[in-house]
C-alpha positions as CSV (number, residue, x, y, z in Angstrom):
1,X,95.9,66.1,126.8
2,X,95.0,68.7,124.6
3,X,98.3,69.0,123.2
4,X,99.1,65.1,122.4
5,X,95.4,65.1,120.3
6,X,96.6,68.4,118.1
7,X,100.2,66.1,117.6
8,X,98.5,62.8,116.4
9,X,95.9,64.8,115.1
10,X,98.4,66.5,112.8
11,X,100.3,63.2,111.5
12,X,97.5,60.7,110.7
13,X,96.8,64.0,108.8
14,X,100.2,64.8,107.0
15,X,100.3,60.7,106.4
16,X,96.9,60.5,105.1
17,X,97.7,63.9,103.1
18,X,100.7,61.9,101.6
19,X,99.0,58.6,101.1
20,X,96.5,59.8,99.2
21,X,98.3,62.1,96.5
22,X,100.5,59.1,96.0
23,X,97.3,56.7,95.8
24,X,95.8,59.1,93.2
25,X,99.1,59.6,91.0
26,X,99.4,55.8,90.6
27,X,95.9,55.4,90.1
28,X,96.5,58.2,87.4
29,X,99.4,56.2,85.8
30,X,97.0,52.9,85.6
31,X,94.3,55.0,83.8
32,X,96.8,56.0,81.0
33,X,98.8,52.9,80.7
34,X,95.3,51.5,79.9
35,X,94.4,54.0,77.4
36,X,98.1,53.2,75.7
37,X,100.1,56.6,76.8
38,X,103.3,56.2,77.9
39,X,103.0,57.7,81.9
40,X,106.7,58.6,81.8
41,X,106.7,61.0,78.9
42,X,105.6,64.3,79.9
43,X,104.9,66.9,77.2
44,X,105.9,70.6,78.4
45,X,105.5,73.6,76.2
46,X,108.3,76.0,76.2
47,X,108.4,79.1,77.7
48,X,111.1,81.0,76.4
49,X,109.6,84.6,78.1
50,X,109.0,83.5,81.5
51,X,111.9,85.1,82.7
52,X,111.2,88.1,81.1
53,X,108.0,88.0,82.7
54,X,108.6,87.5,86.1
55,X,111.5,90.0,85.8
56,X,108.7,92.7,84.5
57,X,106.1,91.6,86.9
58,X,108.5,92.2,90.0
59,X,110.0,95.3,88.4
60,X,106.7,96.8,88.2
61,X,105.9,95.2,92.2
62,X,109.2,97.1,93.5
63,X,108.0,100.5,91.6
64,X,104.7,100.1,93.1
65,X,105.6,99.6,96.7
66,X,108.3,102.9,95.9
67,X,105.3,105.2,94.2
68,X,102.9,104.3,97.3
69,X,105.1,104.5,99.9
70,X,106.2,107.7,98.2
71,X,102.8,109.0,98.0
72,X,101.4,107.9,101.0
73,X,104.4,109.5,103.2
74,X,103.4,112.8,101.0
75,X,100.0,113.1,101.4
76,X,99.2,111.9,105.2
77,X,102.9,111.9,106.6
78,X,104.0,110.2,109.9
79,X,101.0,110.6,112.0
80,X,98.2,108.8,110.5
81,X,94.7,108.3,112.3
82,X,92.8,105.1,111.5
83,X,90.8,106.1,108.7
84,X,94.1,107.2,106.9
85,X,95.3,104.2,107.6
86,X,92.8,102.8,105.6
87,X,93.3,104.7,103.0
88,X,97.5,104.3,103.3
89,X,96.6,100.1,102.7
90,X,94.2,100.7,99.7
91,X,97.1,103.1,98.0
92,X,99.9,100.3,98.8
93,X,97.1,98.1,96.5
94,X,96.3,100.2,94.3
95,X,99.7,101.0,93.2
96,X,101.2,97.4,93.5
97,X,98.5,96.2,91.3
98,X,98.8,99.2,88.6
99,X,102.6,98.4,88.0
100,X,102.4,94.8,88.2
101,X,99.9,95.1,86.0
102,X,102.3,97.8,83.2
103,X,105.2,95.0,83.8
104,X,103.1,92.7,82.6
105,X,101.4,94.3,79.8
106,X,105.2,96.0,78.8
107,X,106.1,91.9,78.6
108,X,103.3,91.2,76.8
109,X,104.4,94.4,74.3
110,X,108.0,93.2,74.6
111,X,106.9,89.3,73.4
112,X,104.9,90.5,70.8
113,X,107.0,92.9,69.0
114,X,110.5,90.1,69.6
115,X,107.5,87.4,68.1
116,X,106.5,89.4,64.4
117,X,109.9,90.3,64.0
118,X,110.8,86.3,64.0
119,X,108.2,85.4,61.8
C-alpha cells in the first residue's frame, strides 16, 4: 500500500513539476510579447574564456585532491583514528578549495593580461 502511494505520489509530482515550468515559460512569453520583445530572440554574451576557465578550475581540483591525499598519507599514514579522520576531510577541503581557487585566479591573470594586450 505504502509502495503504490510513494509511485503516484511521485508522478502527479514529476507532472505537476513539468506543467508548471511549461505554464510559467508561456506565461513568460505572453508578458514580453505584450511589452513588444520579440520572445524568440535571445541575447547571450560571449564567453570566449570559459574553456579556459573550467580547464584551470579542474586543473587546480585534480592538484588539490593530489597535494591532500599526498599530505594526509604523510602526516597520519594508513591507520587513522576518528579524530584524524576529521582532520584527513578538512585537509581534502582545504586543499581542493586553495587550488581551485589559484586556477581560477591564474584564469583570471591569464584573461587579463590576453585582454590589455588586445586593446
Amino acid at each position: 500500500m505504502s509502495g503504490e502511494l510513494v509511485a503516484i505520489t511521485m508522478f502527479v509530482g514529476a507532472f505537476a513539476l513539468v506543467f508548471g515550468i511549461r505554464y510559467l515559460i508561456n506565461k513568460e512569453k505572453m508578458a514580453m510579447i505584450e511589452r513588444g520583445i520579440d520572445p524568440g530572440v535571445k541575447k547571450s554574451t560571449p564567453k570566449p574564456f570559459i574553456s579556459l576557465k573550467f580547464g584551470l578550475l579542474m586543473v587546480g581540483i585534480g592538484l588539490g585532491l593530489l597535494v591532500s591525499l599526498f599530505t594526509v598519507r604523510g602526516l597520519f599514514g594508513n591507520d587513522m583514528t576518528n579524530a584524524e579522520e576529521g582532520q584527513a576531510v578538512a585537509v581534502y577541503f582545504g586543499s581542493i578549495f586553495i587550488f581551485g581557487g589559484l586556477g581560477l585566479i591564474s584564469s583570471y591573470v591569464i584573461e587579463k593580461k590576453w585582454l590589455d594586450q588586445q586593446g
